[in-house]
C-alpha positions as CSV (number, residue, x, y, z in Angstrom):
1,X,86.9,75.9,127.1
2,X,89.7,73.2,126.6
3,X,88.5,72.2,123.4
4,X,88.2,75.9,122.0
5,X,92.2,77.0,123.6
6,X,93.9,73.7,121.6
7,X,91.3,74.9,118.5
8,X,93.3,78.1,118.9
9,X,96.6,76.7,119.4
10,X,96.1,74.4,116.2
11,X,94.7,77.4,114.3
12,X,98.1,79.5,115.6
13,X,100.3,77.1,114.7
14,X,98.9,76.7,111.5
15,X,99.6,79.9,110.6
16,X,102.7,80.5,112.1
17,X,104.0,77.2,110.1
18,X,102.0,78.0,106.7
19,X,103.6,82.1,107.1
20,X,107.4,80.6,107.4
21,X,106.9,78.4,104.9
22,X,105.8,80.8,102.4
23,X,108.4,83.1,103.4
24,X,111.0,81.0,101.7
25,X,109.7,80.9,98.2
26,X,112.8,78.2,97.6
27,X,111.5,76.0,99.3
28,X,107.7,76.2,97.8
29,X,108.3,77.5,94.4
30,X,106.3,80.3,93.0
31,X,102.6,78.8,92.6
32,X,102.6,77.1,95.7
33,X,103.3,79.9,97.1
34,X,100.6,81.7,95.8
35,X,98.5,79.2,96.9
36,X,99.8,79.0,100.7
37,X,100.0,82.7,101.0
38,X,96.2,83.4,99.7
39,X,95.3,80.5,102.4
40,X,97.3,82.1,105.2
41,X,95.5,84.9,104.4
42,X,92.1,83.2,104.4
43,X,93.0,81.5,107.7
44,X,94.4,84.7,109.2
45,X,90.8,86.1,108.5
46,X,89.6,83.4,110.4
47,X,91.2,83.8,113.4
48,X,90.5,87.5,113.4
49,X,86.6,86.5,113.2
50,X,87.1,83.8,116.2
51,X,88.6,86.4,118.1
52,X,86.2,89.4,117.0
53,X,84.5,89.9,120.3
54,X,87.5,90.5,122.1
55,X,88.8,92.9,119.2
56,X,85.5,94.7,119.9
57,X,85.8,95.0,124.0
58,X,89.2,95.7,124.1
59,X,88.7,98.5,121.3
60,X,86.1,100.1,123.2
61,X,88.0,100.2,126.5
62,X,91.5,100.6,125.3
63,X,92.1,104.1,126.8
64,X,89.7,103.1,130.0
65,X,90.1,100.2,132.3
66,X,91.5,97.0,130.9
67,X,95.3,95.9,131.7
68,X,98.0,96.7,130.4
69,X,99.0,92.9,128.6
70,X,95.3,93.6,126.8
71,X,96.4,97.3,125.6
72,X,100.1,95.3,124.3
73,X,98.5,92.1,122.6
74,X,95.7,94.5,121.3
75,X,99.2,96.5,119.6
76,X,101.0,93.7,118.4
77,X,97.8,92.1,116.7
78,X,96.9,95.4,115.0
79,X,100.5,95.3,114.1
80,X,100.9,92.1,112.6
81,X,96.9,92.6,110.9
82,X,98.9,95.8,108.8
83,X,101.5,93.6,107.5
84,X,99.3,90.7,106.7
85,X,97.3,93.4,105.0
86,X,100.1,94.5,103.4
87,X,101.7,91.7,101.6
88,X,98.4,90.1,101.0
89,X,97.7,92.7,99.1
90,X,101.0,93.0,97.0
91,X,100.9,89.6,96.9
92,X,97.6,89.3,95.0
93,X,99.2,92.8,92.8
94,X,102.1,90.8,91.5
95,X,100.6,87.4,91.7
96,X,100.3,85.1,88.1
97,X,96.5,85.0,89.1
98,X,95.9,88.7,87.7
99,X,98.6,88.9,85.1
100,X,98.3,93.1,86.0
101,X,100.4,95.3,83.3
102,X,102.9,97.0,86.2
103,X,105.1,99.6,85.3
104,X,106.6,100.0,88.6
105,X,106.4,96.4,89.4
106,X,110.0,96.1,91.3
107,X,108.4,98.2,93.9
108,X,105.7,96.2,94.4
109,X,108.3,93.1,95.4
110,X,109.9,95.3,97.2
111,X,106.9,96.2,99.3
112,X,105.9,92.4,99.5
113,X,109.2,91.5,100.3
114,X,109.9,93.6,103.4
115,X,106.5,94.3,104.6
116,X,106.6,89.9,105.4
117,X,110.4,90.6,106.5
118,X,108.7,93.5,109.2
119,X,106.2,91.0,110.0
């Protein structure tokens, strides 16, 4: 069990460095960014599938009995998975990779930008 909680830890940290660090595009310039924020991504997938049993068991009791610091965590994760979600998603939209023809490509940025400021 000690082994699988500093797993976690590392696997946390990780992301909570790698998101930071993609924030400021300054400091990472454009394509590394990319790359960083398609692996955050990937790693964020991850950690949902380590932790998919417990996504499972508290989703089926979250209006029954479980506590109340399950019901919060359960909240903030879901929270944080929409805002991953969403500027994965821009992200990849406006990303060099696709090259997409967008006429209202401003708002896309915008979208990006302040769905990774919410989160």
């Amino acid at each position: 069990m000690k082994n699988r909680s500093i797993i976690n830890w590392s696997i946390d940290a990780l992301l909570f460095i790698s998101f930071i660090l993609a924030f400021f595009l300054d400091l990472t310039g454009l394509s590394f960014h990319e790359w960083l924020g398609a692996g955050v991504a990937l790693l964020a997938g991850y950690h949902l599938l380590l932790h998919w049993a417990w996504v499972k068991s508290v989703t089926k009791r979250f209006f029954g009995k479980t506590s109340s610091q399950a019901r919060r965590y359960y909240v903030l994760d879901g929270t944080i998975l929409v805002g991953f979600i969403m500027f994965s998603v821009t992200g990849l939209v406006i990303s060099t990779w696709f090259k997409l023809p967008l006429t209202n490509y401003i708002t896309w940025v915008d979208v990006h930008v302040y769905s990774s400021i919410l989160t």
